[in-house]
C-alpha positions in Angstrom: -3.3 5.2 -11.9 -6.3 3.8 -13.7 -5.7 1.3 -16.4 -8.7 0.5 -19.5 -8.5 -2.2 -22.5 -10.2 -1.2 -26.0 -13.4 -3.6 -25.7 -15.1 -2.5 -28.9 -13.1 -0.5 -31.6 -15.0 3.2 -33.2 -14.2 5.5 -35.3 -10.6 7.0 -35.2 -10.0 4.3 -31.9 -6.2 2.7 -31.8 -6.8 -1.4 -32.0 -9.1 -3.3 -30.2 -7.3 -4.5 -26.6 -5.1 -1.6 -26.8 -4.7 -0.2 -23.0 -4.6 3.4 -21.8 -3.1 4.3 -18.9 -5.0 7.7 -16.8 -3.0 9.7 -15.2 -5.4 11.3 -12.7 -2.0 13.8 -11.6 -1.9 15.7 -15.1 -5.6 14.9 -16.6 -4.5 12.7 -19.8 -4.6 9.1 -21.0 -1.3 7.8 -21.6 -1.7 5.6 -24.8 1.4 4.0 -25.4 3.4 6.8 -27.8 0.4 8.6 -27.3 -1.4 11.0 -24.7 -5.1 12.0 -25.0 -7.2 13.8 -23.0 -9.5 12.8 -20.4 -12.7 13.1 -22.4 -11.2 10.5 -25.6 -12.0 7.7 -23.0 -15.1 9.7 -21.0 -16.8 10.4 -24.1 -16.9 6.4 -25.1 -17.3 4.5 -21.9 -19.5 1.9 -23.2 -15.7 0.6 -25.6 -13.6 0.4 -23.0 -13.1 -1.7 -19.7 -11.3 -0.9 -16.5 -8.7 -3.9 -15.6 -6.3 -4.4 -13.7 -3.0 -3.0 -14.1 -1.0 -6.2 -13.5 -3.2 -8.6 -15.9 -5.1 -6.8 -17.7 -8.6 -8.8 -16.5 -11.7 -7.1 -15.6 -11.1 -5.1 -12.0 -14.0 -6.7 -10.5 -13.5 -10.4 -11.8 -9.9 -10.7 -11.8 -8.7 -13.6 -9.6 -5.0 -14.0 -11.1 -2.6 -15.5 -8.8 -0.5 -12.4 -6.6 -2.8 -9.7 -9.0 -3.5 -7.1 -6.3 -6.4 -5.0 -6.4 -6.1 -1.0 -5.3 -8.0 -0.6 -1.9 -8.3 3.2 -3.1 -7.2 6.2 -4.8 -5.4 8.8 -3.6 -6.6 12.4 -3.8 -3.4 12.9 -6.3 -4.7 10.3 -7.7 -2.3 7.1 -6.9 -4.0 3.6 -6.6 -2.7 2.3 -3.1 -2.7 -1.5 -2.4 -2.6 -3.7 0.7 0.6 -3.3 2.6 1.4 0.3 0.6 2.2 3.5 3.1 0.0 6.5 2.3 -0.2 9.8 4.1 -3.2 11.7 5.9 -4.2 14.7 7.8 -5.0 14.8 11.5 -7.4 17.1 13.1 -4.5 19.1 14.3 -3.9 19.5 10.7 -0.5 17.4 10.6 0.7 15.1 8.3 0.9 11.5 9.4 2.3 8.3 7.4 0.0 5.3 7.2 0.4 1.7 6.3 -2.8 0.2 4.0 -3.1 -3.2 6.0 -6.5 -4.2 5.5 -8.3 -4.8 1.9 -11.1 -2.9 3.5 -11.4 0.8 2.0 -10.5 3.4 5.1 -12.3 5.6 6.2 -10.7 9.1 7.0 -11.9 12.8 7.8 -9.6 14.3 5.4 -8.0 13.2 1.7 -5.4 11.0 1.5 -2.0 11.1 -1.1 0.3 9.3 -1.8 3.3 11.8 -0.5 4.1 13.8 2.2 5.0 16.8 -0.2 1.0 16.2 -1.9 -0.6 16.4 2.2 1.5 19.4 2.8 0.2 21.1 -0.1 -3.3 20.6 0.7 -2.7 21.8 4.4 -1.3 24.9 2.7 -4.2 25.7 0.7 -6.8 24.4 3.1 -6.2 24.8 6.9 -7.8 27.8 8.2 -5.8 30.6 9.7 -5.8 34.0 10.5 -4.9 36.6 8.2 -3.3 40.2 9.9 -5.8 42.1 8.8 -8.5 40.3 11.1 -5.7 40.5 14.3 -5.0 44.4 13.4 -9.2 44.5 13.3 -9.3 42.9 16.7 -7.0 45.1 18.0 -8.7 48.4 17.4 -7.3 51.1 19.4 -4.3 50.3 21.3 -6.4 51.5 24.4 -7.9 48.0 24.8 -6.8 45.7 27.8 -4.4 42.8 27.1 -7.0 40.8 28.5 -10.0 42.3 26.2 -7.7 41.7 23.3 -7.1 38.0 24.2 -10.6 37.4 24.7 -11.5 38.6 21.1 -8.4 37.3 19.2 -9.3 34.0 20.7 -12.8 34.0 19.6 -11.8 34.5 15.9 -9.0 31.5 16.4 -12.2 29.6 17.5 -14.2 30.4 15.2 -11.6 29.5 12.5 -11.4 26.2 13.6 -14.7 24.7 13.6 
């Protein structure tokens, strides 16, 4: 989550220092008894500052006393701070719990989330597999040998995963 004070005030804008709170998971501002959408801030960058969650400073000049900066964002959107567990995607396409231990931004292959529910749902929709319409293709007529069929069926798996 991404927090912004009201540095200059426009017209139809709540009161100047008033903070709005994006909420990256379901696209909207969160404005106190309020929700906008993403554009009411996007659309007048120039009035409004990010700061920091905690003390409401300037992100990139706040020095408060135990204020902790987010080392990233999550691909659901989910600031992560030092010391925070997180959760990636190997190359064998499994989902693996981190601890954020540096201040250092990481540096990953795949997205990262923030739950272990968010990386399954990307494996879902992203990792490459085989549908049975190419293994029925590869098979062709059931006069192939078992070993001509293996040889094709593991070119396409091959091929899938580069």
């Amino acid at each position: 989550m991404k927090t912004y004070k009201l540095i200059k005030t426009y017209p139809d804008s709540f009161p100047l220092g008033h903070l709005a709170i994006l909420d990256e998971s379901v696209k909207y501002y969160n404005l106190g008894t309020t929700t906008r959408s993403l554009d009411y801030i996007e659309n007048h960058p120039e009035n409004w500052q990010h700061v920091c969650y905690k003390c409401h400073e300037n992100v990139n000049t706040c020095k408060t006393f135990g204020c902790k900066q987010a080392i990233f964002i999550t691909e659901d959107g989910v600031d992560i701070f030092k010391d925070d567990f997180f959760f990636y995607i190997n190359s064998l396409w499994l989902v693996c719990r981190y601890k954020a231990t540096t201040l250092e931004p990481l540096k990953f292959t795949h997205p990262l989330f923030s739950t272990k529910k968010a990386a399954e749902n990307y494996i879902k929709m992203n990792k490459p597999c085989l549908s049975l319409k190419e293994v029925f293709d590869t098979m062709g007529n059931l006069l192939e040998t078992r070993e001509e069929f293996k040889a094709k069926l593991t070119k396409i798996v091959k091929q899938k995963l580069k």
